[in-house]
C-alpha positions, 0 to 999 in steps of 0.5 A: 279911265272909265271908272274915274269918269264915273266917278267925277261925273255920277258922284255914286260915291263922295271921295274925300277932298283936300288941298282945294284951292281956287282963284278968279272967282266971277259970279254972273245972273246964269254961271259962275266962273273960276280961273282955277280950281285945284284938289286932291281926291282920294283916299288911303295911298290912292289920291289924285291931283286936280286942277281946272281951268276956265271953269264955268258951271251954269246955275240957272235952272235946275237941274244944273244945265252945264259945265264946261272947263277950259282944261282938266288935269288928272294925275296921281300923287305919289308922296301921300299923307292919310289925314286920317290915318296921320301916316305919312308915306316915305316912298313914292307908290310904286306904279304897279301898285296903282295900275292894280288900285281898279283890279278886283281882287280876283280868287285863285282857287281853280274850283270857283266858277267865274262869274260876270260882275255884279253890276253896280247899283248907281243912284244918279243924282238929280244935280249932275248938270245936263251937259259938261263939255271939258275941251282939253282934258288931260290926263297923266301917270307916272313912267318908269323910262320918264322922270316927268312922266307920261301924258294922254291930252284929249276932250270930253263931252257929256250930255242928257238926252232924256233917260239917257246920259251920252259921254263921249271921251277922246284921249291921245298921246305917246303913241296911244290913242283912246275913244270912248263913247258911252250911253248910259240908260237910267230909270228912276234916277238909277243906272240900269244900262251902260252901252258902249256905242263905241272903244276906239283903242290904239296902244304903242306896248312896247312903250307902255311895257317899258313905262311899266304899266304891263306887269307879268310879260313872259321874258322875251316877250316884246309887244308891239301894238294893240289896235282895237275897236268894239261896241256892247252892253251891261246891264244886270246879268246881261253883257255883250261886246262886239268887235266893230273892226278887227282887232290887232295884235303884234309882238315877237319873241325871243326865248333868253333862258336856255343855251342858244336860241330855243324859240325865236319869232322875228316878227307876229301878228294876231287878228280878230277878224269879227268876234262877239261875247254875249252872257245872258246868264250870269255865269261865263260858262252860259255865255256865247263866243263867237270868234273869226281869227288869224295870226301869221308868224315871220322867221319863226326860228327853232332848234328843230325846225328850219327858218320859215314862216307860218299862218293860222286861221281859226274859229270859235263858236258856242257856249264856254262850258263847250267851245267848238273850234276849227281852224288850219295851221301852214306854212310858205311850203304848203305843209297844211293841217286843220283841225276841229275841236270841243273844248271844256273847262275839263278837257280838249278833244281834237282831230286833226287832218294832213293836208295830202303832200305830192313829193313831185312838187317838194319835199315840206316835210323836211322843215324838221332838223329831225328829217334825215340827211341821206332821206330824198323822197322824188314822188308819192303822196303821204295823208293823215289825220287823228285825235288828241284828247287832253285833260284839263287843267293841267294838259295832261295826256288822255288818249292820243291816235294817228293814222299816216298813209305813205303811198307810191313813194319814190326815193333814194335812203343813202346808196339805196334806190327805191320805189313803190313804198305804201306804208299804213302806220297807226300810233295809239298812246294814253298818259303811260305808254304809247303803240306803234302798228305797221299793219302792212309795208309793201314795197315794189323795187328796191335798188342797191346795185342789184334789184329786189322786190316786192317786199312787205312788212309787218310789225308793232312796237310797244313802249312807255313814254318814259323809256321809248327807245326801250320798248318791245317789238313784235315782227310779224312778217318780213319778206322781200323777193330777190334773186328768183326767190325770197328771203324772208325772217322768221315771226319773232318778238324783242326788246330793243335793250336786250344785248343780244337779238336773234333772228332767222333768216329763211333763204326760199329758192333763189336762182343761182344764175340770178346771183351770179348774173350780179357778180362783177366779173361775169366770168362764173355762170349757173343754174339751179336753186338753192335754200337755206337758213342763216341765223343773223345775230345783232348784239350790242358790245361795250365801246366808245361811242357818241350818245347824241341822237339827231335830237340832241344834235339839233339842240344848241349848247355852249357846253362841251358833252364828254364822250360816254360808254355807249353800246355798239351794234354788230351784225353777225352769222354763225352756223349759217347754211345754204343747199342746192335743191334736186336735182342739182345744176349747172355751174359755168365758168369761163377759163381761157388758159395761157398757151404754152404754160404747162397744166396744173392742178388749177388749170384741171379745176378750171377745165372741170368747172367749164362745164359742171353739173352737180348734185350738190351744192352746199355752203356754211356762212358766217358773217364776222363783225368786220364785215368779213363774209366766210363761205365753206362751200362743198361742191359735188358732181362731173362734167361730162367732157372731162374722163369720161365723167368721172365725179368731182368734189370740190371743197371751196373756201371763200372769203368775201369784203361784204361791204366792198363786194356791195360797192362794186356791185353797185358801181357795175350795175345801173344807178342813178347819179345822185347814189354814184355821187354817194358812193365816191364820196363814201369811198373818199371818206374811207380812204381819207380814214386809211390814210389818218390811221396809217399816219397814226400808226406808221410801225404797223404795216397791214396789206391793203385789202383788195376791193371784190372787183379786182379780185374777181378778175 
């Protein structure tokens, strides 16, 4: 629009003329006046339609003093003839084609570093009138959702002031509003300045992306409005726009391409708080930004992410070729990062800071579809912060690190209770691989129907990023106090592909009346310590099993994902071995035998156990993948009020429900409600599974096996 008022009130250029035609000519001693004046201007495909009303132009004196119209009419043609070419058109000019008539043909080329327009040589001629004053102006162009096309109506003025030429433009309609007031400085009859004393702009886009005059929108993408106002000069190399108030910008979004809804933003705002562009150079790299800005995003709807909403606030400042950047990024459950950056045309360097999260007041790190389900954390406090570096253009990886403190966590994983949990975790990647350390894991108490603890932890994962599940694992200590004693595994190193991973378990010195104390029938006690070592196996079998992890189960699909061969997991013992330490200890059980049964060689076992004191106390462990646990126990000693002493040996043969035993240790023990609640619900599903398998297979008759409880009594 700016150009066009140029180009009609300078002349800097003579467009061709055709099709002129007037009426009502009066002419007076100081004016002429025209009823109506019509012509096309224009050249090639680009012409424009013309017509004046109530023209009246002043001619006494010189320069000429005035022009003033009643009303001015622009629109463009779109069936054009080239008089000089004698090429008719067939077709209307598509819309796209003339909103892209004023758009400089701008290069490709990513190597070519952009510079500010020349600024126009402008010859102001001697004959533009002092003053023009155009009451109803109106201004139209053609719309793909409008046969009769859209309008803009509104007035212009301009007048001279000295050296100095005021235009003042005023266009609204269709929901779009536009004002313009400019100050062009001349010299010599030269253009030298164009100031802008102010762009009032106010645009409906989605009706102007629907008319087609928005070309290029991402699909989904729906703007709203634009609410602008700013002020500025261009001279020569120099050029500088200041906001005057801010700018606004809304629009939602909603991503159509893939199964699902993968991105969805009800509803978003961007503002320009103040911002200012000044170039003294004309390159626009030496030019300086400064820019205060927020956005706020409503219902920001993803696969990964629960519903919520957003905010953002951010600053920009310097020069182009290094742009300083900072601002804060939330959401409404307080989960807060800032961040500060330098960002160049060949490159973005970044840090980061989270916010510290309190868990006593809620959990925000649970906006992820990713956090898992069984997770609760009650108390505790989690910081972090890092860096990113990228390369531009393209955004390509370059060095990437983060450092997350976990401290004083509470919380219950599944059936297990636990407390006192400081992690340190550090992660370094580049454009290939990336490491995961764990410096130091401690954990004060943990509770799975017995308790145990301090526990601490060290380990590393290494792995590419084009296989991060199959990378490399460095363990470097792991050890947790249970019992009176530890148990501890052994430094090793794997990878998690391999079929088969071994470690080995180191079993230091554990009170034997602490394990006993645990068991539910409380009917054996014992003292002494014992050790050992148990080699624990994880190997990976062939089987059926579901490949979707919680990634791919967050995503949405409309497709129907076969079931695949995928490796199972089995935990096993082979070879295990425990031993009591000298010099033996004391064994307890507590026998009431039946009055009037006859003895029996139990009855004789039970009376030595009563008060047993043995040398040693040896076992065999093996852990089957059913969960089964066998025991070999070897058991050597007297008791002292059975023969006179005499030596004992027992050989005993223990098989044990592993997860059972561990189920009813925990309903026996203390715990909390929320890990009861878990517990009957695993129960109920496992019963539930019985049932289904039975029905299944109602031939095959298998004894149920007896939970730990009821067996012991």
């Amino acid at each position: 629009m700016i150009v066009l008022v140029l180009l009609l009130l300078l002349g800097y250029q003579l467009l061709p003329v055709r099709q002129l035609q007037v009426s009502g000519v009066a002419v007076g001693w100081q004016q002429i006046r025209l009823a109506e004046l019509s012509l096309q201007a224009g050249q090639g495909e680009q012409w424009w339609d013309v017509q004046v009303r109530g023209l009246e132009i002043g001619w006494r004196g010189w320069p000429w003093p005035s022009v003033r119209a009643q009303q001015l009419q622009l629109a463009p043609v779109l069936n054009v003839v080239d008089a000089n070419a004698g090429i008719a058109a067939t077709e209307a000019v598509p819309t796209e084609a003339i909103a892209a008539a004023a758009v400089p043909n701008i290069s490709t080329n990513t190597n070519t570093e952009f510079q500010i327009p020349q600024f126009p040589e402008i010859a102001i001629p001697t004959w533009v009138p002092e003053r023009i004053d155009l009451p109803h102006l109106i201004l139209q162009w053609p719309c793909q959702d409008r046969q009769q096309g859209c309008q803009l109506q509104g007035a212009l003025q301009a007048f001279r002031e000295g050296s100095k030429q005021v235009i003042d433009l005023q266009l609204q309609g269709d929901g779009q509003q536009v004002q313009l007031q400019l100050n062009l400085r001349t010299q010599e009859q030269r253009l030298v300045q164009l100031n802008i004393s102010q762009l009032a702009v106010q645009l409906d886009m989605k009706a102007l992306a629907a008319a087609g005059w928005i070309q290029g929108l991402p699909v989904g993408l729906v703007p709203e409005n634009i609410q602008l106002q700013l002020s500025g000069y261009w001279q020569a190399d120099e050029l500088q726009l200041t906001l005057l108030q801010p700018l606004r910008v809304a629009f939602s979004y909603q991503d159509p391409l893939n199964d699902g809804v993968r991105l969805k933003l009800a509803s978003a705002a961007l503002q320009l708080l103040s911002g200012q562009l000044q170039c003294l150079e004309p390159r626009w790299r030496q030019c300086q930004l400064q820019l205060d800005a927020t956005a706020e995003v409503r219902q920001l709807t993803h696969p990964l992410l629960k519903t919520m909403n957003w905010q953002w606030q951010g600053q920009a400042q310097g020069q182009l070729a290094a742009l300083k950047l900072s601002g804060s990024v939330q959401n409404t459950q307080a989960l807060k990062v800032t961040y500060q950056a330098t960002l160049s045309p060949a490159a973005l360097s970044m840090q980061w800071q989270l916010a510290d999260v309190f868990f006593l007041a809620g959990n925000p790190l649970q906006l992820t579809r990713l956090w898992p389900e069984l997770l609760e954390l009650q108390r505790g406090k989690v910081s972090a912060e890092g860096d990113l570096q990228l390369q531009l253009p393209g955004g390509q990886l370059k060095q990437l690190r983060a450092n997350v403190q976990l401290n004083e966590l509470a919380g219950i994983y599944d059936r297990t209770a636990f407390a006192g949990l400081t992690v340190q975790l550090l992660l370094e990647a580049d454009l290939r691989s990336f490491t995961l350390q764990l410096p130091e894991l401690v954990l004060r108490q943990l509770n799975h129907g017995f308790e145990a603890g301090p526990a601490r932890v060290a380990a590393q994962y290494r792995a590419d990023w084009s296989a991060p599940v199959s990378g490399d694992v460095r363990l470097a200590q792991a050890q947790i106090a249970i019992f009176g004693g530890q148990l501890a595994l052994a430094e090793t190193q794997f990878n998690l592909q391999q079929p088969t991973i071994e470690f080995r378990l180191l079993v230091q010195q554990m009170q034997l009346a602490a394990l006993l104390k645990q068991h539910p029938s409380g009917q054996l006690l014992g003292e002494g310590v014992f050790s050992g070592t148990i080699p624990l196996r994880y190997q990976r079998t062939p089987g059926l099993a579901s490949t979707a992890t919680p990634l791919t189960k967050a995503l949405p699909t409309t497709k129907k994902t076969p079931t695949t061969k995928a490796p199972l997991a089995q935990w096993q013992v082979l070879g295990g071995s425990l031993q009591a330490e000298a010099p033996g200890g004391r064994l307890q059980y507590q026998y009431q035998p039946v009055p009037g049964k006859k003895a029996s060689g139990m009855d004789l076992a039970f009376e030595a156990l009563s008060d047993f004191r043995y040398q040693t106390l040896a076992s065999t462990v093996e852990l089957q993948p059913d969960g089964k646990v066998l025991l070999q126990v070897k058991l050597h000693g007297f008791n002292p009020k059975l023969q006179q002493g005499r030596p004992v040996h027992f050989n005993i043969n223990v098989e044990e429900d592993l997860p059972a035993l561990l189920t009813s240790l925990q309903l026996s023990g203390q715990i909390s409600d929320k890990v009861r609640q878990r517990i009957q619900q695993k129960i109920q599903q496992q019963s539930k599974q019985q049932t289904t398998q039975q029905q299944k297979q109602p031939m095959q008759q298998k004894p149920a096996v007896k939970p730990a409880a009821e067996k012991s009594q």
